[in-house]
Structures are given as structure tokens and as C-alpha cells.
C-alpha positions in Angstrom: 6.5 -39.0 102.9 6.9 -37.6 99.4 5.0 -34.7 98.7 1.3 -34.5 96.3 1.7 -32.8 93.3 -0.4 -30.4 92.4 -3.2 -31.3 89.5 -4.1 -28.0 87.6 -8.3 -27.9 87.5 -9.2 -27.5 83.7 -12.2 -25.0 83.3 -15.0 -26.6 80.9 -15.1 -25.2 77.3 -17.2 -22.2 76.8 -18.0 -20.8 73.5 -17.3 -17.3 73.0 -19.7 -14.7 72.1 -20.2 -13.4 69.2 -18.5 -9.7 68.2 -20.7 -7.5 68.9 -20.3 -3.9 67.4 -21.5 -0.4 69.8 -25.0 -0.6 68.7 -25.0 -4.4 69.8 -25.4 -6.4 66.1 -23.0 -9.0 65.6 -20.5 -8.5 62.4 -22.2 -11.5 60.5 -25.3 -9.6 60.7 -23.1 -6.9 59.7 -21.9 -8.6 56.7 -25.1 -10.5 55.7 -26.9 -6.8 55.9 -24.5 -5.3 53.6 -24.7 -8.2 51.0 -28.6 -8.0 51.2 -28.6 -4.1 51.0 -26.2 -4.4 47.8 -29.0 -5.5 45.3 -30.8 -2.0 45.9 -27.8 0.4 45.5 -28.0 2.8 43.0 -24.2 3.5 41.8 -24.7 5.3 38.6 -26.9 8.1 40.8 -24.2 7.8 43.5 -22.0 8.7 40.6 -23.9 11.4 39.0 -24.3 12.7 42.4 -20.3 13.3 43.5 -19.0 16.5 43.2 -16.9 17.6 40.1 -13.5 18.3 39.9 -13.3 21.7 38.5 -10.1 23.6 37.4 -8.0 25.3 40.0 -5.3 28.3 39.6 -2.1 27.7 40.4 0.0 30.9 41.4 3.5 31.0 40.2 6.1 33.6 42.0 8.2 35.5 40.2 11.3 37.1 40.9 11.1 41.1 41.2 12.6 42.9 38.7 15.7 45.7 38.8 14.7 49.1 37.4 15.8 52.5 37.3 12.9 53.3 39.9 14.0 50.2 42.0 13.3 46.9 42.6 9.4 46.1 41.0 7.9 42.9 42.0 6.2 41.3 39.2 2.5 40.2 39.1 2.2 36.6 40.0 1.0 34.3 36.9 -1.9 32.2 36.7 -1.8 28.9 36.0 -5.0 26.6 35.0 -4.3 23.0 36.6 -6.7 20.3 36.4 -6.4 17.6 38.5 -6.7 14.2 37.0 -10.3 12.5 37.7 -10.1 9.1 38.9 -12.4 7.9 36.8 -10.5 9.6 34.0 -11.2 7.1 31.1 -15.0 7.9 31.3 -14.0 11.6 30.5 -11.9 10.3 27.1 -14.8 10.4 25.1 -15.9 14.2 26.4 -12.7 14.9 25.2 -12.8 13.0 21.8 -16.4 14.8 21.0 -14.8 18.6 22.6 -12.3 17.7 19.6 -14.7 16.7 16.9 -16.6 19.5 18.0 -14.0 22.1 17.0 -12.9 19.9 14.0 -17.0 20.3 12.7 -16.8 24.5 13.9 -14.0 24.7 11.5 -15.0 23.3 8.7 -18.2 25.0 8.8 -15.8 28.1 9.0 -13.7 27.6 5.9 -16.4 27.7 3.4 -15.5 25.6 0.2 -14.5 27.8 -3.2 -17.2 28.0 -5.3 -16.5 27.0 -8.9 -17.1 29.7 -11.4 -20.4 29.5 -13.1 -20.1 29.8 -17.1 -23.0 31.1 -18.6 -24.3 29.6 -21.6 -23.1 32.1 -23.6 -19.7 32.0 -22.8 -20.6 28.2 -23.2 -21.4 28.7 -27.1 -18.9 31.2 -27.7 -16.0 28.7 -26.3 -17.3 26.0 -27.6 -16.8 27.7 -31.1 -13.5 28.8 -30.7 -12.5 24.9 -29.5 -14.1 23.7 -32.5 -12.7 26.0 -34.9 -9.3 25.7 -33.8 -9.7 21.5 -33.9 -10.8 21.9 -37.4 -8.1 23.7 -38.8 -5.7 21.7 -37.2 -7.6 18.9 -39.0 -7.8 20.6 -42.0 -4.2 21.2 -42.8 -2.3 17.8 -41.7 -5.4 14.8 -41.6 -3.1 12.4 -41.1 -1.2 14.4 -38.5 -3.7 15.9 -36.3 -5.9 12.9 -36.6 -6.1 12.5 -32.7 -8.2 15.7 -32.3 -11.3 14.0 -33.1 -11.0 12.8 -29.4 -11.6 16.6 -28.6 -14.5 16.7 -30.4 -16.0 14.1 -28.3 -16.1 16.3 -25.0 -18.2 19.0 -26.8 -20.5 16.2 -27.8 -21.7 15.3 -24.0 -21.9 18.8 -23.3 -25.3 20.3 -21.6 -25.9 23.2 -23.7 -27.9 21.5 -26.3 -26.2 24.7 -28.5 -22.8 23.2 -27.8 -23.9 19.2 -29.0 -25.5 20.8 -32.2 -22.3 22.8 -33.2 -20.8 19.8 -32.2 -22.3 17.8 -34.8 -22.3 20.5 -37.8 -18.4 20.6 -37.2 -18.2 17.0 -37.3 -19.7 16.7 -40.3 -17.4 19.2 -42.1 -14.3 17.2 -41.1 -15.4 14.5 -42.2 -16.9 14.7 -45.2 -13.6 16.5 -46.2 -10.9 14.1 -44.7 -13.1 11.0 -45.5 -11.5 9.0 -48.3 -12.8 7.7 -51.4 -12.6 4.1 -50.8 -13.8 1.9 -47.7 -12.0 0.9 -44.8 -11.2 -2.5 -44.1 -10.6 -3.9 -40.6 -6.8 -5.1 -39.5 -6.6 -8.5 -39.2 -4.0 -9.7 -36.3 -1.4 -11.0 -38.8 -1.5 -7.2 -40.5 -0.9 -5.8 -36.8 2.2 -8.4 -36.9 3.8 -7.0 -39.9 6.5 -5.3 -40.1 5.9 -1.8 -42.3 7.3 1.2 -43.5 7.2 4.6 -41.7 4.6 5.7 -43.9 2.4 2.9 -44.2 2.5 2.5 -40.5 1.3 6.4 -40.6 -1.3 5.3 -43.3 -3.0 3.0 -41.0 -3.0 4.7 -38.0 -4.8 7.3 -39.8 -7.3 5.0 -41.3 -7.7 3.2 -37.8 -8.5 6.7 -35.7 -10.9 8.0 -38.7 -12.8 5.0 -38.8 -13.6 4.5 -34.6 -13.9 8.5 -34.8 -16.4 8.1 -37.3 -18.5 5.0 -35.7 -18.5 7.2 -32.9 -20.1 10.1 -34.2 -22.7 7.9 -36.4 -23.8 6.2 -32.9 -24.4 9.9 -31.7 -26.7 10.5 -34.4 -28.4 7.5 -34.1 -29.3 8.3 -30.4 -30.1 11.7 -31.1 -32.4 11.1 -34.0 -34.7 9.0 -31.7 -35.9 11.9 -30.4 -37.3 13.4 -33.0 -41.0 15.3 -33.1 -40.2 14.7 -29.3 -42.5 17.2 -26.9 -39.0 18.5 -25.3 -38.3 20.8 -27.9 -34.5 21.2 -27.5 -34.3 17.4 -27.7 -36.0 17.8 -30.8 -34.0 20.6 -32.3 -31.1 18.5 -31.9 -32.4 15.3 -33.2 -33.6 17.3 -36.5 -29.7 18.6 -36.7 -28.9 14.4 -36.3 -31.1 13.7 -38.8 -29.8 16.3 -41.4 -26.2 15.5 -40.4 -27.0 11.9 -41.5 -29.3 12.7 -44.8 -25.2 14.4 -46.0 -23.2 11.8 -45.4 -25.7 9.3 -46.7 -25.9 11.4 -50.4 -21.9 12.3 -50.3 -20.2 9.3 -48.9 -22.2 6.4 -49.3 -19.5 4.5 -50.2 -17.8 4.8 -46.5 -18.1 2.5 -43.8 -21.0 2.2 -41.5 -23.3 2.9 -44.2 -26.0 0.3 -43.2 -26.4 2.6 -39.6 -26.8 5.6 -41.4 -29.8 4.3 -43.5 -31.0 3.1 -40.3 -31.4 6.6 -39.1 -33.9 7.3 -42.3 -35.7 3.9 -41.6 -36.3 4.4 -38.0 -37.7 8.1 -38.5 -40.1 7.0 -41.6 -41.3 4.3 -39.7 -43.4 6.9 -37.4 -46.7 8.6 -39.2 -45.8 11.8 -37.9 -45.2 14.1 -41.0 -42.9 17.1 -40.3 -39.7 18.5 -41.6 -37.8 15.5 -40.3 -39.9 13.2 -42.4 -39.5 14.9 -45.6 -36.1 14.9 -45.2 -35.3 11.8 -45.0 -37.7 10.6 -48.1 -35.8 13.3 -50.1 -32.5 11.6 -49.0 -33.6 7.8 -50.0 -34.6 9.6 -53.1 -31.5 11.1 -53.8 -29.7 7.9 -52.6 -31.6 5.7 -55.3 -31.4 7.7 -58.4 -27.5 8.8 -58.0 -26.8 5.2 -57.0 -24.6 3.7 -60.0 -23.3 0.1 -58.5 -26.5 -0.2 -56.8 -25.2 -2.2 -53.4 -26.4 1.2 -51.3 -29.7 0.9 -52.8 -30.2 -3.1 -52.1 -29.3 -2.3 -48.9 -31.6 0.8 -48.6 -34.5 -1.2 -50.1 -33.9 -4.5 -47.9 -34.4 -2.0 -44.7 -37.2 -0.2 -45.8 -39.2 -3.7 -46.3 -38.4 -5.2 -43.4 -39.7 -1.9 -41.7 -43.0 -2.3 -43.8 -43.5 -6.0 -42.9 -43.2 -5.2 -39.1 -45.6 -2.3 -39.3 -47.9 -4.3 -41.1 -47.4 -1.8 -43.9 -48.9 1.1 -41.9 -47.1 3.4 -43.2 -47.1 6.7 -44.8 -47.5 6.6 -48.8 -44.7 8.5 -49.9 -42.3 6.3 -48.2 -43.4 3.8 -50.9 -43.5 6.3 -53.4 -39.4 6.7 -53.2 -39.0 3.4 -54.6 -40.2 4.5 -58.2 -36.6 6.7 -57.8 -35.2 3.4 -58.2 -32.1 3.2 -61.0 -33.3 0.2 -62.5 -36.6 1.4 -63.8 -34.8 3.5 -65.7 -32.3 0.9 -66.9 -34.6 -1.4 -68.0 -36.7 1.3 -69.6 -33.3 2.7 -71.8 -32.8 -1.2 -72.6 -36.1 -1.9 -74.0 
């Protein structure tokens, strides 16, 4: 009789318990507690809170040294080592400000040069010394040292009221010496395309700078003379220098360009009731201006101004601007005719 195998006796599933740690709380409860604790933590204090890593010393050895005395050991050097933070890219920007901090501690250190102050004397008494030496450059070779009216320019922005009224007495000067006794006509394009001789070429050149020098300084008179009777005194002072600049050329070279601006000058300051030294000026000039007036094309144009000026004012004006035109040529012309 064969024998009976053996049958093996399977033991019924049991679930296994749950992993329990020394104080008895499963690690799911673990983990779920650590999850729900998370919310509350508060990292940037925990931050704040750690220690610093501060600077150490490192000692270095050195090697003692042979004398006469003997052997001397030397004093051990000091070395400042600071260990890298592990956060070290939130310490950049102390870094970045440490540096802009010393950048700001020098510059406040190297203090900027002052620039020297000029008095306005030293001003006045430059200034005259420029335009002197401008003038008799001028003087000598017109046609050569026409460019130095450019010069004059700069002393005409100036400041020092002083400066801008020497400024315009020099002006005047030049011109009225170098100012020649015909009137400039513009270039047309075709003239620019010509071919000329050396010293035609010179010829206009010189004609070309005198005449933009000259509307120059004509449109600085015009803007000065607004401000005449004006309460600021220097402005005033200056505007009455304008104003006299203007009454010369008007009476010496009335035949030069730009002539209608001038006359605009006289017309713009008679227009205003107020009476002063200005005012008589300027009546004695149109005076002048009509009786010396032999072709009579400066008067017309004097006489056109001076009613359109009337008409706008609604003739409210002062007497003896009406009074200059019985200074007119043709009174007299018509009276030696008769």
C-alpha cells in the first residue's frame, strides 16, 4: 500500500498591522499630520531665526627663520575666511548695496571743482577787450575778417545787461562803417551755380555774411526795444540803448536792407502814450528820416506804418506823432513848385 502524501495546511489571510512608530501612531497619521501642520509653518521666521555664519580666522604656520641669535619662529598670520552661506544668492544683493554704498561714500568724498566765479567787473572789462579787438580786426580787412561778427553774437546773450549794451554800441560802429552804399540783393540758386572769379566769389561771401550779421542784430533790437519804459530798470536801460542804436542806422543807412524792421522799432514805441526819452527819440528820428529823404521810398514806407498804427489804435495817439508828418519832403516840393 502506497504511502499518503502529505497536504501542507494553508493558514487563512490576515491583514497586517499597520506600522506603528514608539509612541504608537501609525506613519499615515504621521504623514497626514505633517501635511496638515505645513499650512501653519512659518519659514521666513525659521529663517530669520538660524544662526549666522560669521567670519572665522584661519592660522597659517610659518617656517622659523635663521638669525644671528638663532633660529626665531615667526608669528603665525591671520587669515579672515568666510564660509560660503548656503543660501548665498540671498546675500548678492547685501553685497551689491555694501558696493554702492562705498561707490556713493566716494563720491561724496571727491567734491566736484568749483568753476571760477567772474565778477561783473571782470565781466565788463573782458568784454571790452573782446570787442575791441573784433573791431579792429573788422576794421582793417571787412571783407577778410567778416566772420568775426559771429563773435559778437556771444557777447550779445550775455547776463551782464553792461556786456549786451556794449554789445550793441560796438555793433553799430561796425556797421555803419563796413555797410555799403547800395542794397543787397538775395542769391538766387542759379547765381550759387555759377562759376566766378576768385574775387567775386570773395565779393559775395562778404555781402552774404554782412547781410544775416546784420538781420541778426536788427532782430536783437527789435526784442530789446519792447521793453522799453519797462518797471525792471536794466531791461529798460538796454531797450533805450536798442532804441538809439536803431534811430542811427535808420538816419545813416536808410538805404540798406531790412529797413522796413527798423521803422518798425519807432512804430511800435510811438504807439504807447508813455512820453519819455525813448519817445522823443524816435519822433526826432521820423523827423529826420522825412525831411533828408530825397527818393522818398523810405518815407512811403515810414508813412504807410505809422497809419496803419493809427487806424489800429483808433487814433489814440499822442499828437506829435502826427505832427512829424508836416516834416514831410513834399510839402516843401510842392510849395517851391507853386
Amino acid at each position: 500500500m502506497a504511502p499518503i502524501a502529505k497536504r501542507r495546511r494553508i493558514s487563512p489571510d490576515v491583514e497586517s498591522p499597520p506600522n506603528t512608530t514608539k509612541n504608537g501612531i501609525s506613519s499615515e497619521d504621521k504623514i497626514e499630520n505633517f501635511y496638515r501642520n505645513a499650512a501653519g509653518w512659518d519659514l521666513e521666521q525659521d529663517y530669520e531665526n538660524r544662526p549666522r555664519n560669521l567670519k572665522k580666522k584661519k592660522e597659517e604656520t610659518r617656517l622659523p627663520i635663521k638669525t644671528s641669535e638663532g633660529w626665531v619662529e615667526q608669528a603665525p598670520a591671520v587669515v579672515e575666511q568666510k564660509e560660503e552661506d548656503a543660501d548665498s544668492f540671498l546675500g548678492s544683493g547685501d553685497e551689491d548695496e555694501a558696493v554702492d554704498d562705498d561707490e556713493e561714500d566716494m563720491d561724496e568724498e571727491e567734491e566736484e571743482p568749483e568753476v571760477p566765479q567772474i565778477s561783473p567787473r571782470e565781466q565788463i572789462l573782458q568784454a571790452k577787450e573782446d570787442l575791441a579787438r573784433v573791431a579792429s580786426l573788422i576794421s582793417e580787412d571787412p571783407e577778410e575778417h567778416i566772420g568775426q561778427l559771429k563773435k559778437l553774437q556771444v557777447h550779445a546773450t550775455s547776463q551782464n545787461r553792461t556786456v549786451v549794451k556794449l554789445c550793441m554800441a560796438t555793433q553799430l560802429a561796425i556797421y555803419r562803417d563796413i555797410i555799403p552804399g547800395y542794397r543787397i540783393r538775395p542769391v538766387s540758386k542759379e547765381e550759387l551755380k555759377q562759376k566766378l572769379s576768385k574775387d567775386v566769389r570773395k565779393l559775395r561771401n562778404f555781402e552774404q555774411m554782412l547781410v544775416g550779421g546784420y538781420h541778426e542784430y536788427v532782430k536783437a533790437l527789435t526784442r530789446a526795444a519792447k521793453k522799453s519804459g519797462d518797471k525792471d530798470k536794466e531791461a529798460a536801460s538796454v531797450a533805450t540803448v536798442a532804441i538809439s542804436c536803431a534811430c542811427t542806422l535808420l538816419n545813416t543807412v536808410p538805404h540798406f536792407n531790412f529797413r522796413g524792421d527798423l521803422i518798425n522799432i519807432l512804430v511800435g514805441r510811438l504807439s504807447i502814450r508813455q512820453v519819455n526819452s525813448d519817445f522823443h527819440k524816435c519822433v526826432e528820428c521820423l523827423e529826420t528820416l522825412f525831411r533828408d529823404d530825397e527818393d522818398g521810398n523810405a518815407s512811403r514806407e515810414a508813412v504807410d506804418l505809422l497809419c496803419k498804427m493809427m487806424k489800429s489804435r483808433n487814433y489814440n495817439i499822442h499828437e506829435s506823432v502826427l505832427n512829424t508828418f508836416l516834416h514831410l519832403r513834399l510839402l516843401s516840393e510842392f510849395a517851391h513848385r507853386s
